[in-house]
C-alpha positions as CSV (number, residue, x, y, z in Angstrom):
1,X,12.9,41.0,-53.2
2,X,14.2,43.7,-50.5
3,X,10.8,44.8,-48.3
4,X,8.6,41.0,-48.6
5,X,7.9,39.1,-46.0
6,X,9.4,35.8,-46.2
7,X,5.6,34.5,-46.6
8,X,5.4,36.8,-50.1
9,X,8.5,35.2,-51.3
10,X,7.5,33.1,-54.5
11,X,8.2,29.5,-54.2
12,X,10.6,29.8,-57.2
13,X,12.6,33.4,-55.5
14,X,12.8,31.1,-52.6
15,X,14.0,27.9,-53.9
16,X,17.0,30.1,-55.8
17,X,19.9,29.1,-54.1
18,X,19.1,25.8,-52.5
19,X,20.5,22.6,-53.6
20,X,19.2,19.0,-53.1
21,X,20.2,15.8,-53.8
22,X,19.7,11.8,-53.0
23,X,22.6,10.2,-51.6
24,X,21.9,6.2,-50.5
25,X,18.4,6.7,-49.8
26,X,19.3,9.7,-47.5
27,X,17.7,13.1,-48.6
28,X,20.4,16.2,-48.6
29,X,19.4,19.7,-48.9
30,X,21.8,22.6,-48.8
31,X,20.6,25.7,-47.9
32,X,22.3,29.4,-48.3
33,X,24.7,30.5,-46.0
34,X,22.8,33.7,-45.3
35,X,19.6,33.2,-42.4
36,X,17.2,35.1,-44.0
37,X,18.2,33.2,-47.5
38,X,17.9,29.9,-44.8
39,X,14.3,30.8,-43.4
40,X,12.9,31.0,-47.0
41,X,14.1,28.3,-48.6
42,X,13.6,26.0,-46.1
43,X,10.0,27.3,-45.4
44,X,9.6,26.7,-49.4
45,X,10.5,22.8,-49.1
46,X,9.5,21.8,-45.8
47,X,5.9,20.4,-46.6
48,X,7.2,18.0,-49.3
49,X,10.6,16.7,-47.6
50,X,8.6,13.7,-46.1
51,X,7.3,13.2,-49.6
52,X,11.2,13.4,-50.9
53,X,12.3,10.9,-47.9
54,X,9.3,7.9,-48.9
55,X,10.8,8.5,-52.8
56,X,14.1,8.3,-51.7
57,X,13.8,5.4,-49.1
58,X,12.6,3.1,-52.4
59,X,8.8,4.0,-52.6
60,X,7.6,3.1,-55.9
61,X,6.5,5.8,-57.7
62,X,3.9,5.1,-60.3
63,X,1.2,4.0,-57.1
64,X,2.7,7.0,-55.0
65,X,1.6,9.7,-57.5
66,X,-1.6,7.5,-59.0
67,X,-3.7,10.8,-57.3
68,X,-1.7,13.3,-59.3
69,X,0.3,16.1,-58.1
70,X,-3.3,18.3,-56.9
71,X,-3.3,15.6,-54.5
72,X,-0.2,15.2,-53.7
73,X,-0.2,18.8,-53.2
74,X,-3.8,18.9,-50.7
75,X,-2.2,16.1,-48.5
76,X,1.4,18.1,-47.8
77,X,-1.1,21.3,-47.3
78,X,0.5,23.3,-50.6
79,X,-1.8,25.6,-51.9
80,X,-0.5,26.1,-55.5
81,X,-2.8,27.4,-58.7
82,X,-5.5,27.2,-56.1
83,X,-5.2,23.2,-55.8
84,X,-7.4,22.7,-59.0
85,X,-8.2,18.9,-59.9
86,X,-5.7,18.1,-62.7
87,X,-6.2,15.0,-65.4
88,X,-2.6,13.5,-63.6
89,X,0.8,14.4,-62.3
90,X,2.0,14.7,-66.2
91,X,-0.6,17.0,-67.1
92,X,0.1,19.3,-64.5
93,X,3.4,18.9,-64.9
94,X,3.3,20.0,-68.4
95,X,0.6,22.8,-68.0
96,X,4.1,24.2,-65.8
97,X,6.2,23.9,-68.7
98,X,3.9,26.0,-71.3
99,X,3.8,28.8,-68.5
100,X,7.8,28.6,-68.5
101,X,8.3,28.2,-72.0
102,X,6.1,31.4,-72.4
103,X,9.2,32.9,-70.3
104,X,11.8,31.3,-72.4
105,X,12.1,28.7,-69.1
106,X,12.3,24.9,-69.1
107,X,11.3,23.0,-66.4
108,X,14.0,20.3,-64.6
109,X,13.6,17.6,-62.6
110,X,14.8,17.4,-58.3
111,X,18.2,17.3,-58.6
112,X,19.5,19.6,-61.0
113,X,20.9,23.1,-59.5
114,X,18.6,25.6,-59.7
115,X,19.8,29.0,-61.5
116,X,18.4,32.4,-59.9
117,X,18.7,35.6,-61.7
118,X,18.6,38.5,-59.1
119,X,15.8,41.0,-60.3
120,X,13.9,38.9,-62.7
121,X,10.9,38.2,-61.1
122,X,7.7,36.4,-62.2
123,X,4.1,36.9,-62.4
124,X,3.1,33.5,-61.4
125,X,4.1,31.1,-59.1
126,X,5.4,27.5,-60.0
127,X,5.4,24.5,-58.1
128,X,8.7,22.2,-59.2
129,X,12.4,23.3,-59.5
130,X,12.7,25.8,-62.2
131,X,15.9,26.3,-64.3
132,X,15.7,30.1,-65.6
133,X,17.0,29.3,-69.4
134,X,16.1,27.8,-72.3
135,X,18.0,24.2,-73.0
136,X,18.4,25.3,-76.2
137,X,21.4,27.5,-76.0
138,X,21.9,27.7,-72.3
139,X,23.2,30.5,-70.0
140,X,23.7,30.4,-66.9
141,X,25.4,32.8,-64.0
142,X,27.9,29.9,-62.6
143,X,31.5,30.7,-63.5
144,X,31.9,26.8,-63.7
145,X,30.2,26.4,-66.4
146,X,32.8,28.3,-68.7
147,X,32.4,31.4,-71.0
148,X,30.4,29.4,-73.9
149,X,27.3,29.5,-71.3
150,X,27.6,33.2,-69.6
151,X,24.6,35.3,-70.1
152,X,25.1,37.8,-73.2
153,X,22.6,40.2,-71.4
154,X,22.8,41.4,-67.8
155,X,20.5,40.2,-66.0
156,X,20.4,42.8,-63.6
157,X,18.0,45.6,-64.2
158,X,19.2,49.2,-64.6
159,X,18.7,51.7,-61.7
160,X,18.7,55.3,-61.4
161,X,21.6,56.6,-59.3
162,X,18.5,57.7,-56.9
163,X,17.5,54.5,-56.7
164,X,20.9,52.8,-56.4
165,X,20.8,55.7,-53.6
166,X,17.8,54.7,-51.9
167,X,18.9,51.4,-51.5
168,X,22.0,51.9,-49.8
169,X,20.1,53.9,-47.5
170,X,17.6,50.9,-46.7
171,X,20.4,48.6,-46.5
172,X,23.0,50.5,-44.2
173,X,23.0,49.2,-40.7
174,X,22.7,51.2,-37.6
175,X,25.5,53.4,-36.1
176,X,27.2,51.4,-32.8
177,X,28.3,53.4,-30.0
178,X,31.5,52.7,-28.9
179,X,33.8,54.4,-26.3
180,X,37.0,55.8,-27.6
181,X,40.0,57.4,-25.6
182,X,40.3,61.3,-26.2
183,X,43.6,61.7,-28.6
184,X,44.2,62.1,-32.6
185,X,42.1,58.7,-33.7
186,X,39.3,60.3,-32.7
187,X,39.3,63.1,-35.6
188,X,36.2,62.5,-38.1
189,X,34.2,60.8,-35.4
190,X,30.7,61.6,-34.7
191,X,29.6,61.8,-30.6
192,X,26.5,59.9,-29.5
193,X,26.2,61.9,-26.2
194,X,26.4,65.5,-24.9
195,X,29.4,66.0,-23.3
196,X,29.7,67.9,-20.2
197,X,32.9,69.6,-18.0
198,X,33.8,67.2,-15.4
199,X,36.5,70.7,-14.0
200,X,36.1,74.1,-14.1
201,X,38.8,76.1,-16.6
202,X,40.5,76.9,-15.1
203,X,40.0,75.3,-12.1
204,X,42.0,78.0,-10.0
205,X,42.4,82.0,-10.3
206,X,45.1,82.9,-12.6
207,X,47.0,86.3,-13.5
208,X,46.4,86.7,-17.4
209,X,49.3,88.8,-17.7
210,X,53.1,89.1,-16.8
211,X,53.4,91.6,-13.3
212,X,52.9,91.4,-10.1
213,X,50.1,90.3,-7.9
214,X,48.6,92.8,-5.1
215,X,46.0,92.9,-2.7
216,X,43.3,95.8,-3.6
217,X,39.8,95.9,-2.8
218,X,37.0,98.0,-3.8
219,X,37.0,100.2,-0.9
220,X,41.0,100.6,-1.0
221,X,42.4,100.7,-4.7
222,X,46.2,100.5,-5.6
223,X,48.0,103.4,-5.1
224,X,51.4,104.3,-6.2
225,X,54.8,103.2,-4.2
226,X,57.3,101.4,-3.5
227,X,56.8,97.6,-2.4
228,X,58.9,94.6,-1.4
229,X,58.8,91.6,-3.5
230,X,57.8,88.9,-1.6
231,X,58.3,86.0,-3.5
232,X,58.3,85.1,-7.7
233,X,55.2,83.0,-8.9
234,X,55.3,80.2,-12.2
235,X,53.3,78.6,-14.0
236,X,54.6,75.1,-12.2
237,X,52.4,74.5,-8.8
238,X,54.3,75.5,-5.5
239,X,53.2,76.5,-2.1
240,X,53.8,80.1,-1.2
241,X,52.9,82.4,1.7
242,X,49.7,84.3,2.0
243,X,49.9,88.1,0.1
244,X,49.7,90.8,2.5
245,X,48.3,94.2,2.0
246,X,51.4,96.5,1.0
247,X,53.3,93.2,-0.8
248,X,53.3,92.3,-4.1
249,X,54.8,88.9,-5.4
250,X,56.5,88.4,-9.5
251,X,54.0,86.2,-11.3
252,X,53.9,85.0,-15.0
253,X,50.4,84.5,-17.4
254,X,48.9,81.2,-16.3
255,X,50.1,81.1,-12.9
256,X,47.8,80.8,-10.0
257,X,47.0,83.8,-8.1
258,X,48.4,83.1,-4.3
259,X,46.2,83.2,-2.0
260,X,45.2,86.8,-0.6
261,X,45.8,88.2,-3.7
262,X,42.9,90.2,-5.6
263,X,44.5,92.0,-8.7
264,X,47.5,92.1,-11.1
265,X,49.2,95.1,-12.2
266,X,51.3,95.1,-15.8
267,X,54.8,94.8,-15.7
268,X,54.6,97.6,-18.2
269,X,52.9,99.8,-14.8
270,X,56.0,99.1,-12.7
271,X,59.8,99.9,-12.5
272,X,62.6,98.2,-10.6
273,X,64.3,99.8,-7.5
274,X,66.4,97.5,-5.8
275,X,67.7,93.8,-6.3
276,X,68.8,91.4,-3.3
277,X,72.3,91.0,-2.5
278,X,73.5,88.5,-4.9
279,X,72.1,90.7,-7.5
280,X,69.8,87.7,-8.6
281,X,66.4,89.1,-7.4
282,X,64.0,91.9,-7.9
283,X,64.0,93.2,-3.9
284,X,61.7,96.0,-4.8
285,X,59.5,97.8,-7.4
286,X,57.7,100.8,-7.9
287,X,53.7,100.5,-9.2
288,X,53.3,103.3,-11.4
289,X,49.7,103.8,-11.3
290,X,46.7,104.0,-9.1
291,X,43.8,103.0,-11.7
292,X,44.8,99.0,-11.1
293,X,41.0,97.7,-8.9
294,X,39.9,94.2,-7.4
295,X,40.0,91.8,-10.1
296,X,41.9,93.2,-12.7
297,X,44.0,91.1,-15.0
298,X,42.9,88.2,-13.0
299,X,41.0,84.8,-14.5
300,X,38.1,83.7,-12.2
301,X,37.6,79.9,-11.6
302,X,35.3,78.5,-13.9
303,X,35.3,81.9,-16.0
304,X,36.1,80.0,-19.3
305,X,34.5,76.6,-18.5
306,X,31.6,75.9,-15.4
307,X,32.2,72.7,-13.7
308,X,29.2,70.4,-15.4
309,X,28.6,72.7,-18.3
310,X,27.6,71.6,-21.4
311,X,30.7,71.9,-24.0
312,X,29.7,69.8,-26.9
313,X,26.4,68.3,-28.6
314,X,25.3,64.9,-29.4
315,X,26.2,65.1,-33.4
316,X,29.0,66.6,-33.7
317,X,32.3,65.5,-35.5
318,X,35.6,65.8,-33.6
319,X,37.4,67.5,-36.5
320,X,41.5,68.0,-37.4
321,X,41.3,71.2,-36.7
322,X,41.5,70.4,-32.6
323,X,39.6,73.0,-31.6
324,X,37.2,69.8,-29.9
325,X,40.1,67.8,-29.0
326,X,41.3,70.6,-27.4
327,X,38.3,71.3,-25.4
328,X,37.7,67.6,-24.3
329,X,41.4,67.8,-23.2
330,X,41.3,71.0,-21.3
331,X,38.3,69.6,-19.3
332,X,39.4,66.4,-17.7
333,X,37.4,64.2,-20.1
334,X,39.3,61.2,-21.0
335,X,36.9,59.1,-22.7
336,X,33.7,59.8,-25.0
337,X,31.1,57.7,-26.9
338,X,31.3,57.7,-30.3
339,X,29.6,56.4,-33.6
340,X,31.9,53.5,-34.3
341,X,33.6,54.6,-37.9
342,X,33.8,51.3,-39.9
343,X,36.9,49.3,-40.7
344,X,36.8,49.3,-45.1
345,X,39.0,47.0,-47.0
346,X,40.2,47.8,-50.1
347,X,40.7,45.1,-53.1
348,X,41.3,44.8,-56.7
349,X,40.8,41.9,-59.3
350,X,42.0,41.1,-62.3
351,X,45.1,38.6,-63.4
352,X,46.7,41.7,-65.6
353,X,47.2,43.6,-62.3
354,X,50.3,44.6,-60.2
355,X,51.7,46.1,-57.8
356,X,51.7,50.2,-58.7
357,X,55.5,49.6,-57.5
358,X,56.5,47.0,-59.5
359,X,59.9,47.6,-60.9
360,X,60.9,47.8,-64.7
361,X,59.0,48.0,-68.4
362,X,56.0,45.5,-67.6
363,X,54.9,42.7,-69.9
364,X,52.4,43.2,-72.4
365,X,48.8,42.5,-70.8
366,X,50.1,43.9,-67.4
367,X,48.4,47.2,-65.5
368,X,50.0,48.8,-62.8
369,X,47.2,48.9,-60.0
370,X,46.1,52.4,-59.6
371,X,42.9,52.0,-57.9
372,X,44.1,50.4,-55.2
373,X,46.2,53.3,-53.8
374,X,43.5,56.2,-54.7
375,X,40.9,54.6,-53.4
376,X,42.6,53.9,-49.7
377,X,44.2,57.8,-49.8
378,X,40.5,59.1,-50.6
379,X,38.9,57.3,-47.8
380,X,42.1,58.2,-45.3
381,X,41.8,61.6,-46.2
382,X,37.8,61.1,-45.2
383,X,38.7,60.1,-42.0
384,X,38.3,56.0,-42.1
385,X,40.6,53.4,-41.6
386,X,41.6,50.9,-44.5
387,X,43.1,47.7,-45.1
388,X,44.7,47.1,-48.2
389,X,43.5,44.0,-49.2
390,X,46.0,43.6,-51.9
391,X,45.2,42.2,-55.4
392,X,43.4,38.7,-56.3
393,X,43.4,37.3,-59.6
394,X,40.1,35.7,-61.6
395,X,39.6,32.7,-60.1
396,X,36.3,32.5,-58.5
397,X,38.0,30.2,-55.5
398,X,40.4,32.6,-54.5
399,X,38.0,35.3,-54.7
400,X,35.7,33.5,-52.8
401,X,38.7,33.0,-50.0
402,X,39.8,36.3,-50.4
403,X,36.2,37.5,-49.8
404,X,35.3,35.6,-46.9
405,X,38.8,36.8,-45.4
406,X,38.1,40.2,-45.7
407,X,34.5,39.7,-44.7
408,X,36.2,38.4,-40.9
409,X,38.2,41.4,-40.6
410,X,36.6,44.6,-42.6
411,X,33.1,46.2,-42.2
412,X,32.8,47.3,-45.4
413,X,34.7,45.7,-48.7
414,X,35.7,47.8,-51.6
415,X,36.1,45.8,-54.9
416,X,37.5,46.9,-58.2
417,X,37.3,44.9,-61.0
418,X,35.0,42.0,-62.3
419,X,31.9,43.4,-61.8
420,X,31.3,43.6,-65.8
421,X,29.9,41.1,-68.4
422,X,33.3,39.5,-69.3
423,X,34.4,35.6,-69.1
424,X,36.0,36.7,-65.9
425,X,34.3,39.1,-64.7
426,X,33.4,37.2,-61.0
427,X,32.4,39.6,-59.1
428,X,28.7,39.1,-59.1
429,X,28.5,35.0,-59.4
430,X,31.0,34.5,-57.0
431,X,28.7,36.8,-54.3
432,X,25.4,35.3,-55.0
433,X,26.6,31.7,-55.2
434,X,29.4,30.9,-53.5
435,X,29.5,33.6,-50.3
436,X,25.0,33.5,-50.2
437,X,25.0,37.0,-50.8
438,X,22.6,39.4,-52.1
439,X,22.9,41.9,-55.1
440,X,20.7,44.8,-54.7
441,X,21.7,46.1,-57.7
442,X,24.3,45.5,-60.7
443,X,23.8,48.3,-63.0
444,X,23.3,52.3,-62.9
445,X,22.3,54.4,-65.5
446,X,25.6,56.8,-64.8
447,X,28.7,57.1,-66.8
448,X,31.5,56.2,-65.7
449,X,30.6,53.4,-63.1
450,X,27.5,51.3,-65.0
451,X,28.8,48.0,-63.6
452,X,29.0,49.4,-60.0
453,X,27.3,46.3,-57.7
454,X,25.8,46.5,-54.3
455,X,25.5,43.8,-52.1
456,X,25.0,42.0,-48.4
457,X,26.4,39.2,-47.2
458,X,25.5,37.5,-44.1
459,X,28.2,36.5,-42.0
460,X,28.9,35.6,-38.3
461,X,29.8,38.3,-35.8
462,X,33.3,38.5,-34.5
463,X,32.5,39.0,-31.2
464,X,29.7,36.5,-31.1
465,X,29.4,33.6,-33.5
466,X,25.9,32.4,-32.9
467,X,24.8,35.6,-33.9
468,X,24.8,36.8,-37.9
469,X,25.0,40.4,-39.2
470,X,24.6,41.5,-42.8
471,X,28.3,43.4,-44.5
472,X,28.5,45.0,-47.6
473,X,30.6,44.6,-50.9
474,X,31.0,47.5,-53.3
475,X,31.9,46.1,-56.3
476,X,33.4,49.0,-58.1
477,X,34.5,49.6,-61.6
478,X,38.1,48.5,-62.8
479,X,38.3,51.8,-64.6
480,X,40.1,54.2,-62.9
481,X,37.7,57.2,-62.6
482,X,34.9,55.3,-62.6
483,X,36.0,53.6,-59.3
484,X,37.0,57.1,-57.9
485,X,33.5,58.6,-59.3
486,X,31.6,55.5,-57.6
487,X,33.6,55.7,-54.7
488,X,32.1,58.8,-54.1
489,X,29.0,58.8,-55.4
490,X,27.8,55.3,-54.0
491,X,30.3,54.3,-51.2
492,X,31.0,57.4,-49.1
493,X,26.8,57.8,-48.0
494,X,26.8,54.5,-46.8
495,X,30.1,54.9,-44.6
496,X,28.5,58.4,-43.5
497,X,25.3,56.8,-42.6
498,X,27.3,53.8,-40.4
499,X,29.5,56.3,-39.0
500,X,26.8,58.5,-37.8
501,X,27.5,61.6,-39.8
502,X,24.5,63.6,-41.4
503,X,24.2,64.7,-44.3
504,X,25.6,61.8,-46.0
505,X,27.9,62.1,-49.3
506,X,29.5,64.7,-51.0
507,X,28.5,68.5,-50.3
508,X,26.1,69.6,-53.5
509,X,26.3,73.0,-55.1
510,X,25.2,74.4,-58.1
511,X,28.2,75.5,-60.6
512,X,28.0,78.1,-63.8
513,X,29.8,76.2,-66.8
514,X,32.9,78.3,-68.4
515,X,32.4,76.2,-71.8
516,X,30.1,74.1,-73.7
517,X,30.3,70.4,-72.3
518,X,28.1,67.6,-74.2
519,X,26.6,65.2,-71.9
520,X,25.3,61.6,-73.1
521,X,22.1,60.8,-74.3
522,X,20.7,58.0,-72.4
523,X,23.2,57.9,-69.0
524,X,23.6,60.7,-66.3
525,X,27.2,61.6,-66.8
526,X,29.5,62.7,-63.9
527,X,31.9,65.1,-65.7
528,X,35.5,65.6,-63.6
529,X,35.7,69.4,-63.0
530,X,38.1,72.2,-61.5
531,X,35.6,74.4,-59.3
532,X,36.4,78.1,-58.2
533,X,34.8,81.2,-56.8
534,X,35.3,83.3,-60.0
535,X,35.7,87.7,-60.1
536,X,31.5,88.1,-60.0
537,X,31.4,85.7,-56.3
538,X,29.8,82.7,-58.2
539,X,30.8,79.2,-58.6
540,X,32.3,78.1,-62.0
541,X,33.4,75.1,-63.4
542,X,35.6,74.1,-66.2
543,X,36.5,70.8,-67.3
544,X,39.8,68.2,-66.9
545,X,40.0,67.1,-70.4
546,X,39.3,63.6,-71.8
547,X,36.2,62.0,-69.7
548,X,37.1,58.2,-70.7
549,X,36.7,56.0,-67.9
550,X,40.6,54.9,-67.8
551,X,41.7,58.1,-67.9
552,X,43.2,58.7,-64.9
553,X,44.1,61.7,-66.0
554,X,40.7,63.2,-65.9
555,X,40.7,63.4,-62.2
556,X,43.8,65.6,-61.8
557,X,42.9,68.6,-60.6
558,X,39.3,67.7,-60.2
559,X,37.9,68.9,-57.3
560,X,33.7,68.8,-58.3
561,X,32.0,66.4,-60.4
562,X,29.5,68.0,-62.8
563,X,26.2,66.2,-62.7
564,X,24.9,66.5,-66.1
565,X,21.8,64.4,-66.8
566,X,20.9,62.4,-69.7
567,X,19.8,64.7,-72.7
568,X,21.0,65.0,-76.5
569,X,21.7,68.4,-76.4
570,X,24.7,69.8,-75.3
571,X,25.1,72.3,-71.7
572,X,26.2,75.5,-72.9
573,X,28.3,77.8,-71.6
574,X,27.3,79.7,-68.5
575,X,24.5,77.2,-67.3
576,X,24.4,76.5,-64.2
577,X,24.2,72.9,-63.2
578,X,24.7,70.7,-60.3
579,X,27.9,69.4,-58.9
580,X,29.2,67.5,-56.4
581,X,32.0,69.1,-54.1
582,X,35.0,66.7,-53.7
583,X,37.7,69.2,-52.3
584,X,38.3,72.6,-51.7
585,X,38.1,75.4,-53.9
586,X,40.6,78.4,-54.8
587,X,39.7,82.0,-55.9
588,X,41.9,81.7,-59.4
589,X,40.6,81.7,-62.5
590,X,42.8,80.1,-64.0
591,X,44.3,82.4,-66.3
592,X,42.1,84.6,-66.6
């Protein structure tokens, strides 16, 4: 229901997560955790709670309800079916239960929980609780009522990998500036503001050679001699006497010109004549030339870098190569706003897995975790910062705790595991109905990653508790390269978009096929690939092997995924079709 008001919500959608109850005489209603779940549930019950409080305080009912429920419904100011005069409460009761039982729904009574399956929606509205399932072989999406009852059929509707796109893009939040000290953290973050030189570089006149500093101006140039060495110049501040004309004094590159000093002549230009006493130091030299004028070899102040001049945009990314750190360095900044990058954690579900590290032949069942570790080295190598989460098994209360945990610390969680149709397969249940969350979508028409699960969960700021924000889960996948594939595909735009960098995802190139590769008939298929720049300057692609979804394998090598859409024919060889860069590319043709 992403984009309605909370007035367009259907009574039903509204009611999907709230539960009520009578407990001596006293009415409870629990609402979602979320406040925008909150707002419309409560908005959906709040015109008959005085009606449920004179039931519940011992009201009789048969006199209560003599006017049927049309006029129960005109006095609490419910405008449902158009308030049409029914024959009596029952028969309007029942004309609800031939419009569910069209739906395969059965109509309840108050206190039964009330089952909502995200994106089934209804073309009518109904006025009691309404249990989405038949009572003749009930399902139902609560992992507490056991495997016998689980829905055989998702009950999330397919999207396209655009429209999975799209609505990451709705849902991701707004970049928050933050201010972040000048030194390696700040690689792969994105600056909010222009940045300006608060010195000049460099901030004093400096020889850019080894020689010796002179005085010369236009209207007397250099000329050839001997001259006295009056003193030896470093790169290392010190004070030293005013240059005279007919003196010359030793200085290094980098050092400061001393003051009455106009040029540098090259070491190369001069030759030694005398040394002091102690045989130490240069007493004398010879300049060699007469060509050396005012200015020569000499760094100006400001002749790299103005004072107040603009050095780097709004939208940029402080990259590893340090060529911006090293110009926010050399300019006296020491602090610069940023696009905060978020904090991701990384877990993985199942009771069959352990540690990658875990010594000795394992049992039968067990599955050395292998997600866990390529997920957080993709994202490191992306610039974010991860915390490993560690592994939970399937128990929907410790993935409910684990959840909420992560939920404190993280900005984004990363899931693998569970988010299929199996007995214990939590994933989903265990975010709609236990954390209040919202699933905006379960399924993708892709292969691998079909199970890959969106969602939103309102939780309570860390910095301010009376104020809620929305985080997300990524449910991933437990096969290997489907988690990598979705990581990339699905995950990495939504980090880009919080972190402030543009375009989001993975670069996109077009790619010439170097064999025949059959794609599937009804699902876009993201094909592991080994890119290059081939002999005739074009991009070609060639395959890893084996595409199963658990085979790791597959993405050795990869560095591209081909995007090859749904169709019954195969791609044949030298097509070009589009691809997703993942890493870099070489120049080798493997062989050939």
């Amino acid at each position: 229901m992403a984009g309605q008001t909370a007035e367009s919500v259907s009574a039903v959608a509204a009611t999907a997560r709230l539960v009520a109850g009578v407990r001596k005489k006293t009415v409870i209603v629990t609402l979602p955790g979320s406040p925008k779940g909150a707002r419309e549930n409560l908005r959906a019950v709040i015109k008959v709670l005085s009606h449920a409080c004179v039931l519940a305080a011992g009201a009789e009912s048969r006199s209560l309800h003599s006017g049927g429920v049309a006029k129960l419904e005109a006095e609490a100011g419910i405008q449902t079916h158009g308030n049409k005069p029914s024959s009596g409460g029952h028969a309007h009761v029942e004309e609800q239960q031939q419009q569910c039982h069209k739906h395969g729904h059965h109509l309840h009574h108050h206190h039964r929980h009330h089952h909502h399956h995200p994106g089934h929606e209804h073309g009518h509205d109904h006025t009691g609780p309404i249990r989405h399932s038949n009572p003749e072989g009930f399902k139902s999406s609560d992992p507490d009522e056991g495997p016998s009852r689980r829905h055989r059929v998702s009950q999330y509707p397919m999207k396209s990998v655009d429209e999975a796109l799209e609505l990451i893009s709705l849902h991701t939040p707004a970049s928050l500036a933050v201010d972040k000290m000048v030194d390696s953290s700040l690689v792969g973050s994105v600056l909010v503001t222009d940045v300006t030189a608060e010195e000049a570089v460099p901030a004093f006149r400096a020889s850019i050679v080894d020689g010796y500093a002179l005085v010369v101006s236009e209207e007397s140039p250099a000329s050839k001699g001997v001259f006295p060495v009056m003193s030896v110049l470093h790169t290392a501040p010190g004070d030293v006497p005013e240059l005279k004309p007919g003196q010359v004094a030793r200085i290094t590159t980098g050092a400061p010109l001393p003051a009455g000093a106009t040029a540098v002549v090259m070491v190369e230009d001069t030759a030694l004549r005398d040394v002091t006493s102690d045989k130490e130091e240069e007493k004398t030299v010879e300049i060699l030339t007469n060509q050396t004028k005012a200015g020569e070899n000499v760094r100006d102040v400001g002749s790299d870098i103005n004072l107040g001049e603009k050095v780097l945009h709004a939208g940029e990314e402080i990259t590893a190569v340090g060529g911006e750190l090293g110009l926010l360095a050399s300019i006296g900044v020491s602090k610069v706003r940023v696009w905060h990058r978020p904090q991701i954690g990384v877990l993985s579900s199942g009771d069959e897995i352990v540690d990658h590290n875990t010594p000795g032949p394992l049992q039968p069942g067990r599955v050395r975790d292998c997600n866990r570790p390529g997920l957080m080295a993709a994202l490191q190598s992306l610039g974010f910062e991860v915390t490993d989460l560690g592994i939970v098994s399937d128990k929907s209360a410790e993935l409910e705790t684990k959840l909420r945990d992560a939920l404190d610390t993280c900005d984004v969680v990363v899931t693998t595991g569970g988010a299929s149709m199996g007995e214990l397969d939590l994933m989903k249940p265990t975010i709609e109905r236990r954390l209040g969350g919202t699933i905006h979508f379960g399924r993708v028409s892709m292969a691998p990653g079909k199970p890959t699960t969106f969602a939103t969960v309102g939780v309570a700021e860390s910095t301010n508790r009376t104020r809620w924000i929305d985080k997300a889960i990524f449910s991933l996948p437990g096969n290997p390269a489907s988690a990598i594939v979705t990581l990339h595909v699905f995950v990495l735009p939504y980090l880009h978009g919080m972190s402030g960098i543009t375009p989001t995802g993975l670069p996109k190139m077009l790619a010439m096929l170097d064999e025949d590769i059959q794609p599937l008939p009804q699902r876009d298929l993201y094909h592991r690939a080994t890119a290059y720049v081939a002999r005739d300057g074009l991009v070609h692609a060639r395959s890893t092997g084996g595409q199963r979804s658990s085979r790791v394998g597959s993405l050795r090598a990869a560095n591209a995924f081909l995007v090859l859409k749904a169709r019954p024919e195969a791609y044949k060889e030298g097509t070009q079709v589009g691809a997703l860069l993942l890493d870099k590319m070489t120049g080798l043709e493997l062989g050939r």
